[in-house]
C-alpha positions in Angstrom: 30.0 27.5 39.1 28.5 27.2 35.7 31.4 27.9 33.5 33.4 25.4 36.3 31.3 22.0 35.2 31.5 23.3 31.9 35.4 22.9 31.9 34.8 19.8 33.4 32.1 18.3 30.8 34.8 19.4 28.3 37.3 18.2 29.5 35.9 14.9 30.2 35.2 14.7 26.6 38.1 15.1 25.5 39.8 12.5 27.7 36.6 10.2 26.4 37.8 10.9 23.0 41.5 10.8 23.4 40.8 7.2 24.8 38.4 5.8 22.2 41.0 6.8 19.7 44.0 5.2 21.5 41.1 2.0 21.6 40.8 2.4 17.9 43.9 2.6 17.0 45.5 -0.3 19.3 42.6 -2.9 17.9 44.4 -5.9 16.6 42.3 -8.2 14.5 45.1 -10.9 15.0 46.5 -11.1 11.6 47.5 -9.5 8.4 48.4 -10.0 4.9 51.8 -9.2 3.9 51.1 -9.7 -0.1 47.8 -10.3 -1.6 48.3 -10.8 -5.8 44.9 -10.7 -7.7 44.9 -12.2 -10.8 41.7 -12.1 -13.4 40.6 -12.9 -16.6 37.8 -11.1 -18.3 35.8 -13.2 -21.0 33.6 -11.9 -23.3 30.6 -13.7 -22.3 31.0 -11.3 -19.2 32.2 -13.8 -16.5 35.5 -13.1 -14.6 37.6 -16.4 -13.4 40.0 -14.7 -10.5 42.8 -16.1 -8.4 43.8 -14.5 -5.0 47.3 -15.6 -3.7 47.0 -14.2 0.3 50.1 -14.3 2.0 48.5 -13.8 5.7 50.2 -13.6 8.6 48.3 -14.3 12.2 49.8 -12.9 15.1 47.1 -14.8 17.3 46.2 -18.7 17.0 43.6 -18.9 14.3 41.8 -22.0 12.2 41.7 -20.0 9.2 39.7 -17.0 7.1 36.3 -16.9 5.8 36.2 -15.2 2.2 33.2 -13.4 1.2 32.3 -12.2 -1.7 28.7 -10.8 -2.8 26.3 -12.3 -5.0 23.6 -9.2 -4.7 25.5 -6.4 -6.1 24.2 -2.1 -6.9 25.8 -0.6 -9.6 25.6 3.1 -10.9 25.6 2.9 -14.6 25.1 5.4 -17.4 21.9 5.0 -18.9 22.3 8.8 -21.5 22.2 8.9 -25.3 25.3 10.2 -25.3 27.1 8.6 -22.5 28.0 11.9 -20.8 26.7 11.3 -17.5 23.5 13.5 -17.7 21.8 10.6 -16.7 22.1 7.5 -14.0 20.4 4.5 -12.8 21.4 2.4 -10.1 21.0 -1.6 -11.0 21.0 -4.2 -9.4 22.7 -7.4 -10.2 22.7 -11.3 -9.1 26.3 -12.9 -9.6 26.5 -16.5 -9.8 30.0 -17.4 -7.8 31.1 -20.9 -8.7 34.6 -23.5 -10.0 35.6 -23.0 -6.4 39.0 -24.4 -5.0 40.5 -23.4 -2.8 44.3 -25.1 -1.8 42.9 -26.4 1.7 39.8 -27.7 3.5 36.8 -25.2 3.0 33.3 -25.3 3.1 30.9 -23.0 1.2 27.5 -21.7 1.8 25.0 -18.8 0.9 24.7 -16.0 3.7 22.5 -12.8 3.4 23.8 -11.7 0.3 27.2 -13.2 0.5 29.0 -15.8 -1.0 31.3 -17.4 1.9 33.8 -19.4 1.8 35.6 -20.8 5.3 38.7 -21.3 4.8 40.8 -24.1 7.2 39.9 -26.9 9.7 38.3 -26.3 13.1 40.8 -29.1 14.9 43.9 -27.3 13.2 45.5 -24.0 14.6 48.0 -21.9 12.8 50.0 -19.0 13.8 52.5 -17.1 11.9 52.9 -17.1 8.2 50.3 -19.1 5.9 49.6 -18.9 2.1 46.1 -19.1 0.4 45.3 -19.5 -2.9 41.4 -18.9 -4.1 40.1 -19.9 -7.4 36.6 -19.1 -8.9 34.9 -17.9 -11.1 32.0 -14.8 -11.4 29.2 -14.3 -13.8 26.7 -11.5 -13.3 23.3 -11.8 -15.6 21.7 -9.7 -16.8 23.6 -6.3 -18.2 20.1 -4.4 -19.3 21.3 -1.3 -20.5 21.5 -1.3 -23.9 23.6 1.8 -24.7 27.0 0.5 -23.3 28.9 -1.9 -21.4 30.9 -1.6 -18.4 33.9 -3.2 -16.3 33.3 -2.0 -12.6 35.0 -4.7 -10.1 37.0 -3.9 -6.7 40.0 -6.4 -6.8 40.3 -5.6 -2.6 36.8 -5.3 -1.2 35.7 -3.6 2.1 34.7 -6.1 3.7 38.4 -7.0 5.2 39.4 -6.1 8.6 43.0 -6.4 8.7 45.8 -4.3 7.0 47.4 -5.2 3.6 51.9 -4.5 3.3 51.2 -5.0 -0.4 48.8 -5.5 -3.0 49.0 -6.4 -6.5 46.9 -7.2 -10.0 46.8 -8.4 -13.0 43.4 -8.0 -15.4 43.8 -9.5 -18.8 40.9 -9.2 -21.5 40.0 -11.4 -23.8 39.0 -9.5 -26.3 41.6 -6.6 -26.6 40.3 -2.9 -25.3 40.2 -0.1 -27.2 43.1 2.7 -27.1 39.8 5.3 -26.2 38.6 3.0 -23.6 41.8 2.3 -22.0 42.2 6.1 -21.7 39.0 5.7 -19.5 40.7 3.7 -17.3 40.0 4.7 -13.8 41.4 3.1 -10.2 39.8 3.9 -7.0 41.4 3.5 -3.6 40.5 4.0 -0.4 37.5 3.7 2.4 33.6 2.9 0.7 33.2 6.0 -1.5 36.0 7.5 -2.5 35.6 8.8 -6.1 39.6 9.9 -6.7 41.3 8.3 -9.5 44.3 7.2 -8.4 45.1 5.4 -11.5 48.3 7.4 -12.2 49.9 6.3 -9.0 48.9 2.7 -9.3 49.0 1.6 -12.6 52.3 0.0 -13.8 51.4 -1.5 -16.5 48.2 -0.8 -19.4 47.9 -2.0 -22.6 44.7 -3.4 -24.6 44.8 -7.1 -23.3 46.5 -6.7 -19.5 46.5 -4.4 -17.0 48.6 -4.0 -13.7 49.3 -2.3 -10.7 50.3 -2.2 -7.3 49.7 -0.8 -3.6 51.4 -1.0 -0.8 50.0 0.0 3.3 46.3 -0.6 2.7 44.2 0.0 5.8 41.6 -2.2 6.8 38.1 -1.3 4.8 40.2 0.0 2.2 39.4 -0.9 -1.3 41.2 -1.0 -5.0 38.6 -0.9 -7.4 38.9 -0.6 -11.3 36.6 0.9 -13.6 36.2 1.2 -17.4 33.3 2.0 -19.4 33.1 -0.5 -22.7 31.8 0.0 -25.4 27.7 -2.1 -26.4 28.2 -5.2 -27.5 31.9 -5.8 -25.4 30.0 -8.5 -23.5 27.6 -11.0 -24.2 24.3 -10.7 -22.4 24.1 -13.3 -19.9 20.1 -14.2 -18.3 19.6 -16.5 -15.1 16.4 -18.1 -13.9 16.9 -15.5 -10.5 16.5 -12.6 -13.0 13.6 -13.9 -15.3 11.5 -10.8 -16.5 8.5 -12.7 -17.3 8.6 -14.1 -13.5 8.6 -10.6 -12.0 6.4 -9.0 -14.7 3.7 -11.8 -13.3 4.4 -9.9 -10.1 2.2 -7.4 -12.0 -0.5 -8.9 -13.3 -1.1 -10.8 -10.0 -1.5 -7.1 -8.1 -3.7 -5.6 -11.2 -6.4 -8.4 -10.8 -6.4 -8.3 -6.9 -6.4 -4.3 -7.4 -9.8 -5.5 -9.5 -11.3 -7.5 -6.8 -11.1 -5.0 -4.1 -12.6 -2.4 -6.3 -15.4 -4.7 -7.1 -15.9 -5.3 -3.9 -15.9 -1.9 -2.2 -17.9 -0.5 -5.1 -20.9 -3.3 -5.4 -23.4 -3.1 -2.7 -24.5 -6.0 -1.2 -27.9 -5.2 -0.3 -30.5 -2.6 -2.4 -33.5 -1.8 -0.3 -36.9 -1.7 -1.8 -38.0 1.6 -1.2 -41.6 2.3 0.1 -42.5 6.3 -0.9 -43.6 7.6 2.0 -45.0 10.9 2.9 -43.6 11.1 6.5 -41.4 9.7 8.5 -41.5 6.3 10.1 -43.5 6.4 13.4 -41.8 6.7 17.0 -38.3 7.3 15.3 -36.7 10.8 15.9 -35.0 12.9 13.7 -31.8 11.1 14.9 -33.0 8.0 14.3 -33.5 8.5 10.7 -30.7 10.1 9.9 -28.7 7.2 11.6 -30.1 4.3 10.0 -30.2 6.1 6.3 -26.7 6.5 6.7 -25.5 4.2 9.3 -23.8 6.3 10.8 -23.8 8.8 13.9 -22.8 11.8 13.0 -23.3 15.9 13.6 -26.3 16.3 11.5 -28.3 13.7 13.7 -27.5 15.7 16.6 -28.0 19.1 15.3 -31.5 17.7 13.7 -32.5 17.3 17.6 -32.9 20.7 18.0 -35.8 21.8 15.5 -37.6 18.3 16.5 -37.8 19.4 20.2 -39.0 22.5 19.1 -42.0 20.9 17.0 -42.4 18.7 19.7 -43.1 22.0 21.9 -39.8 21.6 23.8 -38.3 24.8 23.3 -38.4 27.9 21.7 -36.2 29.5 19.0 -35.5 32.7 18.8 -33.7 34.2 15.6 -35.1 37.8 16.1 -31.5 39.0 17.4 -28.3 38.9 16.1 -27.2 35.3 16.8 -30.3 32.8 17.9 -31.3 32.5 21.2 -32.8 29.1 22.9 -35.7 29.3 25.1 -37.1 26.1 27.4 -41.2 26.0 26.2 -42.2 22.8 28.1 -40.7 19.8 29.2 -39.3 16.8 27.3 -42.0 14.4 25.5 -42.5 11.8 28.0 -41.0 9.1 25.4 -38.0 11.0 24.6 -34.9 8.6 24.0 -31.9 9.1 26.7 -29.5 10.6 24.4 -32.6 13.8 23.4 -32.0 14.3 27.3 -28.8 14.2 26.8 -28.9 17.0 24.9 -31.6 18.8 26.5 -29.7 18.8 29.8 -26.4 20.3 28.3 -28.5 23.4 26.7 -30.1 24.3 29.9 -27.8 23.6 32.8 -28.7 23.9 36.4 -32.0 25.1 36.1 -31.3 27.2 33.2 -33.8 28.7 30.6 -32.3 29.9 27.6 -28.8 29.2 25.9 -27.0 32.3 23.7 -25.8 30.2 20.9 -22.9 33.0 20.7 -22.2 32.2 23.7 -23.2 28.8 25.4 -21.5 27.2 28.1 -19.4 24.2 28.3 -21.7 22.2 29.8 -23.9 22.3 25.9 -20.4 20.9 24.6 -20.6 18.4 27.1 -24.4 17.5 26.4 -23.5 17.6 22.9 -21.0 14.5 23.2 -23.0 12.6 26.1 -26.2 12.8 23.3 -23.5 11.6 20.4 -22.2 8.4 23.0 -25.9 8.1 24.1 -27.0 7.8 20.4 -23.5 5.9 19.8 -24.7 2.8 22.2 -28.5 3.5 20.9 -27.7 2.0 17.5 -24.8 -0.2 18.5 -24.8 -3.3 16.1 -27.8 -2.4 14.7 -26.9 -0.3 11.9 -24.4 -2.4 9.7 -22.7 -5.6 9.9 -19.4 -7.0 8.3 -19.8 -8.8 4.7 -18.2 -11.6 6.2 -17.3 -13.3 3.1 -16.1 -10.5 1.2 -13.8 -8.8 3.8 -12.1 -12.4 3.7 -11.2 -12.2 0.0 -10.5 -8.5 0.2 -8.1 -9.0 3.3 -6.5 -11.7 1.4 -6.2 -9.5 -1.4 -5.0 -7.0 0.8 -2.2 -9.0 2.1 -1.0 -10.9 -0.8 -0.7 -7.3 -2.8 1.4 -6.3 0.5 3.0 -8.9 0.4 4.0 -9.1 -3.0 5.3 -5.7 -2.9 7.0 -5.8 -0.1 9.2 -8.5 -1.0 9.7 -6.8 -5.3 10.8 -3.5 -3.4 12.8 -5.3 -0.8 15.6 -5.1 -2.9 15.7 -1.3 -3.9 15.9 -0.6 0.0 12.1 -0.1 0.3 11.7 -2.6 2.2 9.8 -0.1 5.4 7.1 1.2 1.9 6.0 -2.8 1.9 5.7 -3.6 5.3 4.0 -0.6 6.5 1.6 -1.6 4.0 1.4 -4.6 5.3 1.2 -3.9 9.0 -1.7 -1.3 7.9 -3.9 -3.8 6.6 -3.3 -6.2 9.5 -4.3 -3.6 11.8 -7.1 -3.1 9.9 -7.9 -6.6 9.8 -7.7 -6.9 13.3 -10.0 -3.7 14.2 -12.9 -4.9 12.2 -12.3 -8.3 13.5 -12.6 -6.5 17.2 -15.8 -4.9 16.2 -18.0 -7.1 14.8 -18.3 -9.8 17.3 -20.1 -12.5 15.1 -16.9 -12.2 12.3 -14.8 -12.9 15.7 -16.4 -15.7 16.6 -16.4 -17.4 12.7 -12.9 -15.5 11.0 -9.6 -16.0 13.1 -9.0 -19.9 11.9 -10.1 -19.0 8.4 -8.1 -15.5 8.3 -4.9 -17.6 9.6 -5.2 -20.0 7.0 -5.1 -17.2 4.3 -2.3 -14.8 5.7 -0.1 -18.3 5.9 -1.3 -19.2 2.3 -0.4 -16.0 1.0 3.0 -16.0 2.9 3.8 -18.9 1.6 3.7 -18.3 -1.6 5.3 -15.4 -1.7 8.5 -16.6 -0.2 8.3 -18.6 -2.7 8.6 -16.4 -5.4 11.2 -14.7 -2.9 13.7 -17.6 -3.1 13.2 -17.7 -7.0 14.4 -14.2 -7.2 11.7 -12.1 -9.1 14.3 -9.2 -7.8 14.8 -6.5 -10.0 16.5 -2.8 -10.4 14.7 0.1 -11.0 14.3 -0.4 -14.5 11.5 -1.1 -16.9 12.9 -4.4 -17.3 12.1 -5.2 -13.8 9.2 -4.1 -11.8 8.8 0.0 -11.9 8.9 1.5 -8.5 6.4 4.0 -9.2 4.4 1.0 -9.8 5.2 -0.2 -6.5 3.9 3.4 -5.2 1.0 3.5 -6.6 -0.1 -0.1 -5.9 0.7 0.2 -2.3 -1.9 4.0 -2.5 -4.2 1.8 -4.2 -3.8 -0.3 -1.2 -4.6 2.1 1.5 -7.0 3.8 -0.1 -8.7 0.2 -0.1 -7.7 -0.3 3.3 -9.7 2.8 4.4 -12.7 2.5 2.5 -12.8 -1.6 4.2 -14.2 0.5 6.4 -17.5 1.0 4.2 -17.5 -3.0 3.5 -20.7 -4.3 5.4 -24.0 -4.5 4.3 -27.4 -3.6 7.2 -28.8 -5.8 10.1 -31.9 -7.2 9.8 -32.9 -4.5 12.0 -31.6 -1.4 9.9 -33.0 -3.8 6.5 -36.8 -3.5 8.1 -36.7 0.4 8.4 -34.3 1.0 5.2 -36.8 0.6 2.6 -39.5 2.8 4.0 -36.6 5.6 5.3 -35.0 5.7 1.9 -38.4 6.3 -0.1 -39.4 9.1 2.7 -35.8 10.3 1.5 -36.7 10.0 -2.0 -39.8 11.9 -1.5 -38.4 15.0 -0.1 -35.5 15.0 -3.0 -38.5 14.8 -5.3 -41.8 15.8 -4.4 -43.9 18.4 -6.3 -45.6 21.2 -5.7 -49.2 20.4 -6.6 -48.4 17.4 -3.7 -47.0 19.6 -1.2 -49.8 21.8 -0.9 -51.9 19.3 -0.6 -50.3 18.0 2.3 -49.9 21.7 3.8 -53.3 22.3 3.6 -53.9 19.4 5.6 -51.5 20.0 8.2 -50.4 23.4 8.7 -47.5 22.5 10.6 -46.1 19.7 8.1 -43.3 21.7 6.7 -42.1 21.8 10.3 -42.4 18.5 11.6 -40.4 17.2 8.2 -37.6 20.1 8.6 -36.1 18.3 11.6 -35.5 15.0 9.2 -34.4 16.9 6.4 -31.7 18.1 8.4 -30.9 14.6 9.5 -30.9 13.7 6.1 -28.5 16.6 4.6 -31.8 17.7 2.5 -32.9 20.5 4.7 -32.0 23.5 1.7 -33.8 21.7 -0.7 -36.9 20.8 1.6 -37.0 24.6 2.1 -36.6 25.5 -1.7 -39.6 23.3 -2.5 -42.0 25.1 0.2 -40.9 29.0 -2.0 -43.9 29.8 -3.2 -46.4 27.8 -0.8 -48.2 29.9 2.1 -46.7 28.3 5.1 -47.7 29.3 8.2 -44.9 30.7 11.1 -45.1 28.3 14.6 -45.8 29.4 17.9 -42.2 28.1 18.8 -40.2 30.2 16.2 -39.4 34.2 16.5 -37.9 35.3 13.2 -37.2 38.8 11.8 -39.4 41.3 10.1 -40.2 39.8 6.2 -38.2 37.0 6.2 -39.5 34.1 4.8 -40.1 31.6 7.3 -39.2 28.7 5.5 -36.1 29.0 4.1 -34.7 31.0 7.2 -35.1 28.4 9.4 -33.9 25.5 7.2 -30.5 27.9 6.7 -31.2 28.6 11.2 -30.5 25.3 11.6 -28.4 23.9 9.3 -25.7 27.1 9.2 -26.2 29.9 11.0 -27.0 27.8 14.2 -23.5 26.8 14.6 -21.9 29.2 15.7 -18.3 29.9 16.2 -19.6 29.7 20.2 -21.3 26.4 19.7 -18.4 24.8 17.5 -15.9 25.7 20.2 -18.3 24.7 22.9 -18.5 21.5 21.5 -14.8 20.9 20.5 -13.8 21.6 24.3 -16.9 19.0 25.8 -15.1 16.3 24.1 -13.2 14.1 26.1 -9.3 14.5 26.3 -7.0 12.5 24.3 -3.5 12.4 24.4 -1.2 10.8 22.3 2.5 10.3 21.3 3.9 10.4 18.4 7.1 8.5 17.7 9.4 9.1 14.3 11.6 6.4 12.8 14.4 6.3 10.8 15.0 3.1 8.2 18.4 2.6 6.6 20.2 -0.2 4.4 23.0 -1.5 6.0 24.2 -1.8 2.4 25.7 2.0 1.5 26.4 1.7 -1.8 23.2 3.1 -3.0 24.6 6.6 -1.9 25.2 9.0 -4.7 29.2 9.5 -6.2 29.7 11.2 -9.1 33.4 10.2 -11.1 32.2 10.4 -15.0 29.7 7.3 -15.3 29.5 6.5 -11.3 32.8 5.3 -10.2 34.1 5.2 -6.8 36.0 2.8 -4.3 34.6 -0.4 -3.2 31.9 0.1 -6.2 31.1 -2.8 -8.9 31.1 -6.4 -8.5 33.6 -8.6 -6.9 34.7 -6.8 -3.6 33.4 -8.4 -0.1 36.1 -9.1 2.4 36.8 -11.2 5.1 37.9 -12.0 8.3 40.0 -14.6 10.0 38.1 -17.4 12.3 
């Protein structure tokens, strides 16, 4: 049955395929050209003047044919010392097409890329044989490569979609080629790409001023494109206002000074607290507390700090006399203990249980783990840190314009998906921070708006002047493009670190960063002292330390200081107290058990992950090798047509 629907599949495929083919083959674009003669001059200030005499013939009722002929060309040139090839850059170049006429009506406009010119009159039909002659003339600008000069122009382009009887050219110079660079002479034929010289079989005539050939049967999307490498010097250089270097170089020096402004302003706080040395930490705040508002943040350390504070609150008990801890139930929970320290407390002992294996603990402590994190989470919610209102709107605009800017250099070198995904990053993160801080919603969204337009603005601006360049250090770099658009999310992701406290973290700061101070600093003539007086100090600190990420040093300090062991710790035979437990519960407390415990109580998440593709549309970026670059359809000149 099986092998029966797989004769079928195949041979429904087939019949699929026999069919698109006789499709293919039987479309009829309504007309042809029976003879197309090209005729060109080549001056040595580098522009071309052409004629094209079409002979077409439409076989349906049509007004005319557009020509089209491109004004944004790529061309592979040889950039080596020696001119051998060993080395290749792909340029890009503007041509100015202008001295139109055309032997009837026609009107002429600009169009992504293309010069077109429509051909005929929109009350007129025609059917049957009509001639066209096309005069212009083609200057590109800007040669930039300085060891040689090159002709590289397709006579037929492409772009047409009808067939060709015969086709014939004529290319005189100027200024008279050289025997050794007529021997160069190459002549490519065929669909976009082709890279065989065919220049033997089409060729008739070559001598150092005028060249000629013919071809007859040319399919649609063929092209006849000539190539020959000059020597420096063959053509003048030629500059245009769409290819000034200084314009796109300014491109530069605008992204270097808004690089500037976001480092400045991700690097220079906003707000220094004055801090108050303090021997202990500040009253009714838990370890969690502390550790929050010092680095406004919630994070593992505040939660894992919770477990030594309940055990100098008389909570629980720890037991590190076995080969992985063990956590006993002492009494109950402080009567003023926070919801999220319950939290916590509830997920360790479970349905009435009294201990927890830190080897082995159940779900239900991962689950207490991440209900304490939320709990602590909604604690401190907008009252840690708050957006610097003023300078996330310069950095956003610096943001943008930077995006921006490159976006629209790199367009060109078919980068266009590096730019904008720059770009959407940093309006998504505009648009996340403007969700989260409700007071920058309420003041930001008109002002934003006016910014992202401004910035826009201006940079189409600079767009329709053409600061457009190859990759070339005449032109903007793309490795500098890369590296401004790192620069650009790395200052995307540290926006995330631009705010400056509440008033409500700003009244705790100061006395919470000199406590902090104090146990990075403190001496040991101070220490005892305060042992002494409470022998249970270096305990009721430890749990802040941790919060704090000081808890090894706290220890280290207490070395050589008689410290007394607390009712609520078990340890093993000569250990010293102090440092074991700061290690207890800072390391050896997390377990593989509690790390996986915790890692499965967090909730479930799923998400999709999509992959894209981006391409040009324009293929002549791909890679042919035929000495210097050469292949069919290459070069300036080219485009196409189509009849309307």
């Amino acid at each position: 049955m099986n092998a029966l629907k797989t004769y079928k599949s195949a041979i429904l495929f087939f019949l699929a395929f026999v069919i698109n083919i006789g499709i293919a083959n039987a479309y009829d674009p309504g007309y042809y050209f029976e003879k197309y003669h090209f005729d060109m001059t080549v001056h040595e200030n580098g522009s071309y003047d052409v004629v094209e005499n079409i002979d077409a013939v439409f076989t349906e009722e049509s007004r005319g044919i557009f020509r089209e002929i491109p004004v944004w060309v790529w061309v592979k040139r040889d950039v080596s010392e020696k001119q051998d090839g060993s080395e290749t850059k792909m340029l890009q170049y503007y041509v100015d097409v202008d001295n139109v006429d055309v032997s009837e009506e026609t009107s002429e406009e600009e169009i992504d890329e293309l010069y077109s010119i429509r051909i005929g009159s929109a009350d007129k039909y025609i059917k049957g044989p009509h001639p066209y002659t096309i005069k212009y003339t083609l200057t590109p600008y800007g040669d930039r490569v300085e060891q040689s000069d090159l002709f590289f122009y397709s006579l037929l382009g492409v772009g047409w979609d009808c067939k060709t009887n015969q086709f014939t050219f004529s290319i005189h110079f100027d200024k008279p080629l050289t025997d050794e660079e007529l021997k160069q002479l190459e002549v490519f034929t065929g669909e976009l790409g082709d890279n065989t010289n065919y220049a033997n079989a089409i060729i008739t005539k070559a001598t150092n001023t005028e060249i000629q050939g013919i071809r007859k049967n040319i399919e649609p999307h063929e092209a006849i494109t000539v190539r020959i490498p000059l020597r420096e010097g063959y053509f003048a250089e030629n500059t245009h206002p769409k290819l000034n270097i200084q314009t796109s170089w300014i491109l530069i020096i605008i992204s270097a000074v808004l690089i500037a402004i976001i480092l400045f302003l991700e690097l220079i706080p906003s707000y220094r607290p004055t801090k108050v040395i303090s021997f202990r930490p500040p009253k009714g705040m838990t370890s969690a507390d502390v550790g929050a508002i010092a680095s406004a943040e919630i994070n593992d350390k505040c939660v894992l700090s919770l477990i030594p504070w309940l055990a100098s609150k008389g909570s629980l008990i720890i037991d590190n006399s076995q080969a992985k801890p063990i956590l006993r139930i002492s009494n109950g929970l402080p009567c003023d203990a926070p919801p999220y320290v319950k939290s916590l407390f509830d997920g360790m002992f479970f349905n009435g249980s009294k201990e927890m294996d830190t080897n082995k603990p159940s779900n239900n402590f991962g689950k207490g783990w991440y209900n304490c994190m939320s709990s602590l989470t909604k604690t401190f919610q907008d009252k840690l840190n708050k957006t610097r209102d003023k300078q996330f709107r310069i950095l956003y605009a610096a943001i943008l314009t930077v995006s921006f800017a490159n976006c629209f250099a790199s367009i060109r070198d078919g980068w266009l998906v590096g730019g904008l995904t720059t770009v959407f990053f940093a309006v998504i993160s505009a648009i996340q921070k403007l969700q989260l801080n409700s007071d920058l919603q309420k003041s930001t969204p008109t002002g934003m708006a006016f910014i992202i337009g401004l910035c826009t603005s201006f940079f189409i601006l600079l767009m329709h002047w053409g600061c457009f360049g190859g990759e070339d250090p005449s032109y903007i770099p793309m490795k500098f493009i890369y590296m401004i658009n790192g620069a650009l999310f790395v200052a995307c992701y540290l926006s995330i670190k631009l705010e400056e406290p509440t008033e409500y973290r700003k009244t705790h700061l100061g006395e919470i960063m000199g406590f902090k101070e104090f146990i990075e600093t403190a001496e040991k003539p101070q220490l005892q002292k305060l042992q002494a007086e409470d022998e249970m100090y270096f305990y009721d600190i430890l749990p802040y330390a941790v919060a704090l990420g000081l808890a090894d040093k706290w220890a280290k300090k207490f070395e050589n200081i008689i410290v007394k062991q607390p009712s609520w710790y078990k340890g093993k035979q000569g250990e010293i107290v102090t440092s074991s437990l700061a290690r207890l519960v800072t390391h050896s407390m997390m377990t593989k058990g509690m790390k996986n415990s915790i890692a499965s109580g967090a909730p479930r998440s799923t998400s999709s992950r999509s992959s894209s593709s981006s391409g040009s549309s324009y293929s002549s970026s791909h890679s042919y090798s035929s000495r210097g670059g050469g292949y069919s359809g290459g070069g300036f000149g080219g485009g196409g047509g189509r009849r309307w």
